[in-house]
C-alpha positions, 0 to 999 in steps of 0.5 A: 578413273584413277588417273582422272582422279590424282590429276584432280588431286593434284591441284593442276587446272590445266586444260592440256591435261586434262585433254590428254588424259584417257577416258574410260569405257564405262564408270560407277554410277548410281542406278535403277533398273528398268525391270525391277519397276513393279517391285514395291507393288502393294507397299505403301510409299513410307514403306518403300526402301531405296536401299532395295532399288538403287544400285551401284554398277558399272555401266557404258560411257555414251559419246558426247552429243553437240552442246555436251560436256563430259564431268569427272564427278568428285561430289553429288547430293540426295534431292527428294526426286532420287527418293521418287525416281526410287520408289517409283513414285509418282510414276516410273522414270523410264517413261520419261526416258523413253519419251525423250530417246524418241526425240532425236538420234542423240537422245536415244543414248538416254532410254536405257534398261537403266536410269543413272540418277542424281540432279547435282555435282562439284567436280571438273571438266574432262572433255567438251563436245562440238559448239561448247567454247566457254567452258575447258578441260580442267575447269572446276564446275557445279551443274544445275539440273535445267536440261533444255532444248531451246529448239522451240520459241515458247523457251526464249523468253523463260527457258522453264517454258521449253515444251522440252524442258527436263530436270536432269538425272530425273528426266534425263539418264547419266545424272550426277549420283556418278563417277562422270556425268554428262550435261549441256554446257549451259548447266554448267557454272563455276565451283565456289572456291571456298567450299569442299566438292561435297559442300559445292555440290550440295546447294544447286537444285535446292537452291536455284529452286528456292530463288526462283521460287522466293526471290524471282519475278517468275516466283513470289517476287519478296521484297524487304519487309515481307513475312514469309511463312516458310514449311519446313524451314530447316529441310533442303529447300526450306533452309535455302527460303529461310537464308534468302529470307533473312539476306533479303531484309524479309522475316521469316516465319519458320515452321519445323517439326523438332526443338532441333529443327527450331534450333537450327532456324535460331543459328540461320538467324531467324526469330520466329519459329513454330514447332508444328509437332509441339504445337500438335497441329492436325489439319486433317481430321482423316484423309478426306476431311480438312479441319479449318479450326486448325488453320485458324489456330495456326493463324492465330499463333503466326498473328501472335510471333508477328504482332498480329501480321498475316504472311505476305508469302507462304513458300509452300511444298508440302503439298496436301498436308498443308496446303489448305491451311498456307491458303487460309493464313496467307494475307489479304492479296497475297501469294502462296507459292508451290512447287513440288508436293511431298505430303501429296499432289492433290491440293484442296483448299477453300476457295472463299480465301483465296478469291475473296480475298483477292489472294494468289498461287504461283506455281513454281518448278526449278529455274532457268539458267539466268536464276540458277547462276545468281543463286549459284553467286550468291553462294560462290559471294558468301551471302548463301552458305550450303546446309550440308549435313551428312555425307555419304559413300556411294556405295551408302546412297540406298541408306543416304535416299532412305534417310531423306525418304523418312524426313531423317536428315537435317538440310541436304545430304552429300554423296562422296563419287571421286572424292576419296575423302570429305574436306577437299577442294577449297582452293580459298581458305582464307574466305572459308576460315571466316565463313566457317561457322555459317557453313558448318550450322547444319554438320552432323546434326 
């Protein structure tokens, strides 16, 4: 790993060096472990604690299957679905794994006592195996977590579609949260030159996700004018809508939880903030029982900042905290668009909003290659800025999970893998000095 690392500090791309370097037997990487599943029995999920599920190992390197690329890791990130793989919520991993190890003789490499997790990465092409011609050694790379098999019809049209469609380093093992890292080489798409390996690695699930979800035929389809509540606006998904929001020619109405959230909604550009805590909304009256004078008093405060407009688009995740209420603000013949559900799965909501008023839900979950790569453009372009926060060792990743488990980040949190310090990998510093101040909106807050 050394010798891996000081070819990549050195600044040489080329692919005879990389080609020629050895490859180790085996790496650091991130991990849980299949026989301490049961261990947080009888807690309550606020009070499970991936410090005491994610480990730092050592562990084999599998060989490369056909389509594959091995990936010298410099960077990854915390994504909430590390936080679930950790807690073992809603389900355990491992059956993910063991399902697909059944699938063919190269996915049994996959089932292991193990799961190496992470679903983001910056870092560089080590080897390729059989079929892979576009992408060489020495090639700097970011990998979205689409892992697809594309072997069935139904993934041809929308590879999201694919009946073996998985997110990788979630459904799949050897993820990003490590030193290598293996994936399909249609995840791979090039490293903005400008950013840092932490700040590269930091935007790929969170924002292919928000894309679809926002901007693609396939999600809520925004076009310029639009009002779109977005939750969470200053979070790692939310940041992400409110950026593609404002680039857009859309008005984002920002829902955050602290007077430093609204604030840094202000520096993204966005006008209309709501404070839910400030506000003391309270859409449940207990855990069964929903309190529609609640939304309609969120409403009433949305109809105030937008000059007495519905939301034409609530980016909605979440989840049953909200969900009652995004139904019932969202405009006559609108859409509320959903993916995951942090605050809970089971959705309920008055239906007389929804159907009387001719509204829609659009369920949406990560992106296929085509939607991931425009979003990736649109960061490598400097019309989308990563919202990293913080970056932690890999040896901090329980504490970096616990901080995104309890809501005690702001944007996305980094993981320094290869990487011996912050701040490397620009290789355009003049397109960075000008887009310092967007980049650094959410550092150390």
């Amino acid at each position: 790993m050394t010798a891996i690392r000081d070819a990549i500090m050195s600044g040489d791309r080329s692919a005879e060096t990389y080609a020629g370097l050895a490859v180790p037997e085996s790496y650091r990487a991130v991990t849980v472990h299949k026989d301490e599943v049961g261990i947080f029995e009888g807690r309550a999920s606020r009070d499970k604690d991936p410090r005491e599920s994610l480990h730092l190992d050592e562990v084999a390197l599998p060989e490369l299957a056909p389509g594959e690329a091995l990936v010298a890791v410099m960077a990854s990130s915390i994504n909430y679905n590390t936080v679930w793989t950790s807690i073992f919520e809603p389900v355990s991993t491992f059956g993910f794994l063991e399902r697909y190890g059944r699938t063919s003789e190269t996915a049994k490499r996959h089932d292991l006592p193990y799961h190496v997790v992470g679903s983001d990465l910056a870092g560089i092409v080590l080897r390729t195996g059989p079929g892979v011609n576009i992408w060489a050694p020495g090639t700097e790379v970011v990998a979205h977590c689409l892992s697809v098999e594309l072997e069935h019809h139904d993934g041809h049209n929308d590879t999201m579609l694919d009946p073996e469609q998985r997110i990788w380093g979630f459904e799949t093992n050897f993820g990003g949260l490590a030193e290598l890292a293996i994936v399909k080489a249609n995840q791979l798409m090039p490293k903005a030159e400008h950013l840092t390996w932490e700040e590269a690695a930091s935007p790929g699930l969170v924002n292919s996700t928000a894309y679809r979800q926002l901007i693609s035929r396939n999600g809520a389809g925004m076009k310029l004018g639009d009002r779109v509540l977005i939750w969470g606006a200053s979070g790692g998904l939310g940041s992400y809508a409110t950026q593609m929001a404002l680039a857009g020619g859309a008005t984002p109405i920002c829902v955050v939880s602290s007077p430093e959230k609204a604030e840094i909604c202000r520096k993204m550009g966005a006008e209309l903030v709501i404070d839910r805590n400030a506000e003391g909304y309270r859409f449940w009256k207990d855990e069964r029982t929903q309190d529609p004078k609640e939304w309609k008093r969120l409403g009433s405060t949305i109809r105030e900042l937008t000059n007495g407009h519905d939301p034409d688009i609530v980016f909605e995740h979440p989840g049953r905290e909200t969900f009652g209420a995004s139904v019932y603000v969202t405009r006559k013949g609108g859409t509320i668009v959903t993916c995951a559900s942090t605050s809970g799965y089971l959705h309920e909501f008055d239906n007389r909003y929804l159907w009387m008023n001719l509204k829609s839900i659009v369920g949406s979950h990560f992106a296929n290659y085509r939607e991931a790569w425009e979003a990736n453009s649109l960061i490598r372009r400097g019309l989308i800025h990563p919202t990293l926060s913080k970056t932690y060792t890999m040896d901090e990743v329980g504490q970096a999970a616990l901080d995104v488990h309890r809501n005690a980040h702001q944007g996305k949190v980094g993981v320094l893998t290869l990487a011996p310090e912050a701040g490397l990998g620009v290789s355009k510093p003049q397109m960075r000095a000008e887009l310092q101040e967007q980049i650094d909106r959410f550092r150390n807050v």
